[in-house]
C-alpha positions as CSV (number, residue, x, y, z in Angstrom):
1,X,0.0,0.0,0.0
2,X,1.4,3.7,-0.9
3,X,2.3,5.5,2.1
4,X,1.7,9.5,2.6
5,X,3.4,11.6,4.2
6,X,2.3,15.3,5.2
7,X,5.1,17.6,5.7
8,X,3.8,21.2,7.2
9,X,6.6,23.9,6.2
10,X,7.3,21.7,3.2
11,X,8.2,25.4,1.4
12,X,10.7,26.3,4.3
13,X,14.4,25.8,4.4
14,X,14.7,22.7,6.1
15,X,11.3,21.3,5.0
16,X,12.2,21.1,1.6
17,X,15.8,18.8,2.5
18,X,13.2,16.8,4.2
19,X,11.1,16.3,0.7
20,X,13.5,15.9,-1.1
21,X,15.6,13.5,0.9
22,X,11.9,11.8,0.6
23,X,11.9,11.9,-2.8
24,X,15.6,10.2,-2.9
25,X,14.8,7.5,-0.6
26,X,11.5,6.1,0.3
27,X,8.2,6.0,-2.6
28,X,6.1,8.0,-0.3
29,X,4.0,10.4,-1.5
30,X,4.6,13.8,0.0
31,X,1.6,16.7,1.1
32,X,3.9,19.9,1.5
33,X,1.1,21.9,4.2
34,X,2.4,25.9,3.8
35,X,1.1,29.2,4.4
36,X,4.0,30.5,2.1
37,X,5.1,33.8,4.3
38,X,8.3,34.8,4.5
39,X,9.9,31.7,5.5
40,X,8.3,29.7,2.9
41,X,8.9,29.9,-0.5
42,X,8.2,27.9,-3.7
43,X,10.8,28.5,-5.7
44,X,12.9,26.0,-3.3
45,X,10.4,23.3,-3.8
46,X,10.3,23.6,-7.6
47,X,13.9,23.9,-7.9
48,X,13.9,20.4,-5.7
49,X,10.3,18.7,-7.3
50,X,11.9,19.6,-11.2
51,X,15.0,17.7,-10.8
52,X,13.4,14.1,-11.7
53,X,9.9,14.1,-13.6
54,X,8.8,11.5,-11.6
55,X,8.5,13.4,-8.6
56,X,6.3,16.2,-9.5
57,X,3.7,12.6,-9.3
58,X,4.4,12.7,-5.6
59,X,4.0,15.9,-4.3
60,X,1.3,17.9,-3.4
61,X,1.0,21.6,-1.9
62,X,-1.7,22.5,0.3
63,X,-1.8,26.1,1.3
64,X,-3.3,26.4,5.1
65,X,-2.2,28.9,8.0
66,X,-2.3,26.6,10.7
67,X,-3.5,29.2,13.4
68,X,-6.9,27.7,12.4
69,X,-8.0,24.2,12.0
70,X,-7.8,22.2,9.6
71,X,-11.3,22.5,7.7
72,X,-12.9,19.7,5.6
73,X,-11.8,21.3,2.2
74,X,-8.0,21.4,3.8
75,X,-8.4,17.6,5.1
76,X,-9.8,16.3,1.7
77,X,-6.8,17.9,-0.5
78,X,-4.8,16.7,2.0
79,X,-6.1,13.2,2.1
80,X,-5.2,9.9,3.6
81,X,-1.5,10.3,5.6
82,X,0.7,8.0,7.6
83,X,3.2,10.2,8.7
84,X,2.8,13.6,9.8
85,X,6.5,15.9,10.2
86,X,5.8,19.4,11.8
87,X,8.2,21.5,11.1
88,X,6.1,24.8,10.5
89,X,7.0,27.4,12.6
90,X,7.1,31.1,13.6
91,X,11.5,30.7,14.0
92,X,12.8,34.2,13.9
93,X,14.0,35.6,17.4
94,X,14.0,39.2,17.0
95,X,10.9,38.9,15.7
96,X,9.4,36.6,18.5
97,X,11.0,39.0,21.1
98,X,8.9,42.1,19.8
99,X,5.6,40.3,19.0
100,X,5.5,37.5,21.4
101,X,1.8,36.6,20.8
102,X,2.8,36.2,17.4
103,X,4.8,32.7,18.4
104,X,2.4,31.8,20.6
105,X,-0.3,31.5,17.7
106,X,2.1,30.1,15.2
107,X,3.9,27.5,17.1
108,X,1.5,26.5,20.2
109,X,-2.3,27.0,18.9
110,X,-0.7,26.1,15.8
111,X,0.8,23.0,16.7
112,X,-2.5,22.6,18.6
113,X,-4.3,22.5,15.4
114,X,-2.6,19.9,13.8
115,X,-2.8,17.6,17.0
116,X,-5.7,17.6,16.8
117,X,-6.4,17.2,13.0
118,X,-4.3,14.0,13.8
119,X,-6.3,12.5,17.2
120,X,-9.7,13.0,14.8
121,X,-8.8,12.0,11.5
122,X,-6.0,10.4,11.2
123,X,-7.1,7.7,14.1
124,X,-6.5,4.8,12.0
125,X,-3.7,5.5,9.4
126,X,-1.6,7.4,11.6
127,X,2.2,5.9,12.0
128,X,4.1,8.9,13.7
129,X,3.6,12.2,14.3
130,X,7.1,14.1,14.4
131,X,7.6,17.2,16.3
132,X,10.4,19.2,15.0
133,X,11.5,21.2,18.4
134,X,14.9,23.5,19.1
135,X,18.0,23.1,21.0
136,X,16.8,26.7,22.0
137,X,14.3,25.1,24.7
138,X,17.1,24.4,27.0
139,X,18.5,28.4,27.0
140,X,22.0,28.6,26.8
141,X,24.6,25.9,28.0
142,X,27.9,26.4,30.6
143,X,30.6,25.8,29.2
144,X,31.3,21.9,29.0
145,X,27.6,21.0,29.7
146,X,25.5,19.3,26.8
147,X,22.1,19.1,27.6
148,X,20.3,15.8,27.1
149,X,16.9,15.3,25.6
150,X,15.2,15.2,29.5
151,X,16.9,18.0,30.9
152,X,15.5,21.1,32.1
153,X,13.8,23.9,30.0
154,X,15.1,27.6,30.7
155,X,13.8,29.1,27.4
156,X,16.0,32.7,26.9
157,X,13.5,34.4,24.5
158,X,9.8,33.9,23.6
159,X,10.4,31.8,20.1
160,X,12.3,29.1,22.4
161,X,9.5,29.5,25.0
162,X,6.4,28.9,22.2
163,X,8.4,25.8,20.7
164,X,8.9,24.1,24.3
165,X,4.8,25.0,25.1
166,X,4.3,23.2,21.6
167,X,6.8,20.5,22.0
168,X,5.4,19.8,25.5
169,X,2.1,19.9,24.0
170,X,3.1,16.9,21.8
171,X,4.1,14.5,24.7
172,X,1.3,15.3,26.3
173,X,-1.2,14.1,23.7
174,X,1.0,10.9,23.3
175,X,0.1,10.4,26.6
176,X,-3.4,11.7,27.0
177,X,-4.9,10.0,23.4
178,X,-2.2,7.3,22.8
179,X,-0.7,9.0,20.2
180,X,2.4,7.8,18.4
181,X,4.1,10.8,18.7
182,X,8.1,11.8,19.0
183,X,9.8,14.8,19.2
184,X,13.5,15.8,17.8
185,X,15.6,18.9,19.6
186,X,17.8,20.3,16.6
187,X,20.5,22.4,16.8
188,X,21.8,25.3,13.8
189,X,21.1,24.1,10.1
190,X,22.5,25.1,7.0
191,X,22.4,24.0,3.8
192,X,21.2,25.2,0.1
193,X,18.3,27.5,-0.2
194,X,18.8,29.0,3.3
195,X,17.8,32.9,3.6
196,X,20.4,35.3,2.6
197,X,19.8,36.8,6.3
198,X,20.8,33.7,8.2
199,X,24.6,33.4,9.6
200,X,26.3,30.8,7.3
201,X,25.1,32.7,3.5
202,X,25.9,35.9,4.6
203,X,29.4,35.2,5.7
204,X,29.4,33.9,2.4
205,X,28.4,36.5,0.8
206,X,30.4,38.9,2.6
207,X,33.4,37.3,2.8
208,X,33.0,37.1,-1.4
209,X,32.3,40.9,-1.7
210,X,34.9,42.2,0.9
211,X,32.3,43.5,3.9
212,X,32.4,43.7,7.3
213,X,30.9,40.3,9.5
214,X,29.8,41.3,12.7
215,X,30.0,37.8,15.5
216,X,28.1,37.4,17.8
217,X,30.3,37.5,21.5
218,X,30.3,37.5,25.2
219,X,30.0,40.8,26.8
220,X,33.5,42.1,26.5
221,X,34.4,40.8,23.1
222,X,36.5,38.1,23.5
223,X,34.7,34.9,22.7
224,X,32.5,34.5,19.9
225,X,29.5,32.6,20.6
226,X,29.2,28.6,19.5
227,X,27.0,26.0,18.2
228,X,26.7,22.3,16.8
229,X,25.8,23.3,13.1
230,X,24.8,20.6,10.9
231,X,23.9,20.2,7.1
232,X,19.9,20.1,6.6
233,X,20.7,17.0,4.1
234,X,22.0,15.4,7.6
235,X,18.9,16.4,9.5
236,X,17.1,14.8,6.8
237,X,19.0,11.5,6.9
238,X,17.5,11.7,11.1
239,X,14.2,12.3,10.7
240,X,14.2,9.3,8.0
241,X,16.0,7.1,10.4
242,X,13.2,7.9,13.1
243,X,10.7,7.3,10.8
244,X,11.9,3.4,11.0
245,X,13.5,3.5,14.4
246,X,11.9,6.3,16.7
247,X,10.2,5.0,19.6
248,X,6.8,6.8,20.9
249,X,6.9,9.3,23.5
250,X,10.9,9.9,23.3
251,X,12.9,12.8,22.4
252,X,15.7,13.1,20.5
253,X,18.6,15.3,20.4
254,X,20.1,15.7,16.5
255,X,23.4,18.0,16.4
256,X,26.6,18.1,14.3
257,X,29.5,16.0,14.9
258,X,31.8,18.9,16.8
259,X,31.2,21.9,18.2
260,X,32.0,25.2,16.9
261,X,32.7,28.9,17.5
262,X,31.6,31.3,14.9
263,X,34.5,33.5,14.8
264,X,36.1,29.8,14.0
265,X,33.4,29.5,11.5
266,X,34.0,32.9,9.3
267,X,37.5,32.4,9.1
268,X,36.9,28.4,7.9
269,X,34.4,29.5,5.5
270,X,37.0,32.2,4.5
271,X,39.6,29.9,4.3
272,X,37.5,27.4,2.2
273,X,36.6,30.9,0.0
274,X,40.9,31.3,-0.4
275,X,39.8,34.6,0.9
276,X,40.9,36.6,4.7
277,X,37.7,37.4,6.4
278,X,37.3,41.0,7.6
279,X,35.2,40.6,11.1
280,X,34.6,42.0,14.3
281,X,33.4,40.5,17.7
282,X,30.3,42.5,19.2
283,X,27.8,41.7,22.2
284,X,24.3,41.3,20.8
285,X,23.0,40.0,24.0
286,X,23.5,42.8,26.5
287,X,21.4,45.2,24.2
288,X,19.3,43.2,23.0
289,X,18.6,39.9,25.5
290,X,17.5,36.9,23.6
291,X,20.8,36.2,21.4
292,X,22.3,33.5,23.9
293,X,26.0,33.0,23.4
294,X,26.2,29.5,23.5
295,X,23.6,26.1,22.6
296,X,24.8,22.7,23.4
297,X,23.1,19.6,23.2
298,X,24.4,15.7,23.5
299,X,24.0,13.3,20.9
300,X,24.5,10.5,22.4
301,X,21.0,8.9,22.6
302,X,20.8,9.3,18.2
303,X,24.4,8.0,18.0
304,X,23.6,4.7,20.9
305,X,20.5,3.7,18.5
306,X,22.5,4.2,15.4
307,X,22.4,7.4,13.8
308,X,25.0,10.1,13.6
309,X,25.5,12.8,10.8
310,X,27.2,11.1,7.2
311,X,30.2,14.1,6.7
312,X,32.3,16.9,9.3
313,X,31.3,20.2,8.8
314,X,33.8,21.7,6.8
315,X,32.8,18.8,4.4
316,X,29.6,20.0,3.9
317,X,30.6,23.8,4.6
318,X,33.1,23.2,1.2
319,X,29.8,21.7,-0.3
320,X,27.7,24.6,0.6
321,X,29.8,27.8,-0.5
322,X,30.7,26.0,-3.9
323,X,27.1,25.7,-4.6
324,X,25.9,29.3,-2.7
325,X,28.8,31.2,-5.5
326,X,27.5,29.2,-8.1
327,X,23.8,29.8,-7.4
328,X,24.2,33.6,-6.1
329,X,20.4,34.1,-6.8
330,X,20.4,32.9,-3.5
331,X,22.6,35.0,-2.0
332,X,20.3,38.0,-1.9
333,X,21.5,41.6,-3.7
């Protein structure tokens, strides 16, 4: 029997890895659910959907904002689905810390929404519901600590805050209505098609043109902050893997294979660019709390049940610029 899958955010950046990582590997047919605002965009999914004619078969778009629910014209174009991956989200912090309500619509009533589309319709085709959640939950990590999946929640900003209130939202319908549900804390992704705004193209961008990078740093500009970054083709691989091996009512922690500074990270992507990078350590978070310095989380639990990203980072940075300078449409002006 054909499986479907429903993948809300299917237009994002990391939602349309996911599809076509989908595409690649399984013969599911794929429901990309969108409201197409900023963070969603079209032109990545056709860019992904024309490479094979065979796929354009396999994918459907369904536009819905998911602050409401799901209505009967919505369900039917949708139709029969076996696994549901939510990765729509409201995901940008400045925004999140000047409309707060905003996040709380998108990402809890939101999330709400589609929980319930599942528990009422879906009662007897439903395999797994993913929850695509944040290392951001967990606030920012001491140095040498690596939070596991079970640890404690101290969101910094109100994006984090909406995503754990969603995310906790999740395990509590697994519990409540029996759901087969799991969720996935993931740390910085980059990859092709990313916005021109986020870190990794614009260093790309200005390290090709000669500008100024400003990094992110603790409060007397000495150490830049750090993260776990890892390619979206690699987040792809785990939410595939949990597909087959994810066990209901668990967490799961997916982060890059080292961890790394971003002053570290300009001059590597400078270096992979034959190019000196021109930058300059500032403190973000004492003007403007939210921006916390540094995210950690253990990946220990993916690697233990056999799952760990395929390539290092400068691997896939390498992969990444060649492809960003040779596509500069999406590089922004």
């Amino acid at each position: 029997m054909e499986k479907t899958v429903l993948i809300t955010g299917g237009a994002g950046f990391i939602g349309h890895h996911l599809i076509e990582e989908l595409l690649k590997k399984t013969d599911y047919n794929l429901v990309s659910l969108d409201r197409l605002d900023t963070s969603g965009n079209l032109n990545r999914l056709a860019e992904v959907i024309q490479q094979r004619e065979e796929w354009k078969k396999r994918v459907k778009i369904v536009w819905h904002d998911l602050k409401a629910p799901l209505n009967e014209m919505v369900r039917k174009k949708i139709g029969t689905v076996n696994h549901v991956l939510h990765l729509a989200a409201g995901s940008h912090v400045d925004r999140s810390i000047e409309y707060p309500m905003e996040f709380v619509m998108d990402n809890v009533v939101g999330t709400v929404n589609l929980l319930d589309y599942a528990r009422e319709h879906l009662k007897n085709t439903l395999e797994l519901f993913l929850y695509f959640s944040t290392d951001e939950v967990f606030g920012p990590a001491p140095e040498g600590v690596f939070y596991k999946e079970d640890d404690r929640y101290r969101s910094g900003n109100p994006y984090a805050a909406a995503k754990a209130g969603a995310e906790e939202l999740c395990i509590a319908y697994e519990n409540t209505y029996n759901m087969p549900i799991v969720v996935t804390h993931t740390m910085n992704v980059f990859g092709l098609r990313q916005h021109p705004e986020k870190f990794i193209p614009m260093i790309i961008k200005r390290v090709r043109d000669g500008e100024k990078i400003f990094v992110h740093a603790n409060s007397d500009c000495t150490k830049a902050g750090s993260r776990h970054y890892i390619h979206a083709t690699d987040v792809s691989s785990a939410v595939l893997f949990l597909l087959e091996n994810g066990t209901t009512g668990e967490k799961y922690n997916v982060a890059g294979l080292q961890e790394t500074d971003n002053e570290e990270l300009v001059n590597l992507i400078a270096d992979i660019m034959g190019k000196k990078a021109n930058y300059e350590l500032i403190d973000f978070h004492s003007s403007r709390p939210g921006h916390d310095l540094r995210y950690a989380l253990s990946s220990e639990k993916m690697k233990n049940i056999g799952w760990t990203p395929e390539k290092p980072l400068r691997e896939r940075l390498k992969e990444v610029v060649a492809w960003s300078l040779e596509n500069d449409r999406w590089l922004g002006d």
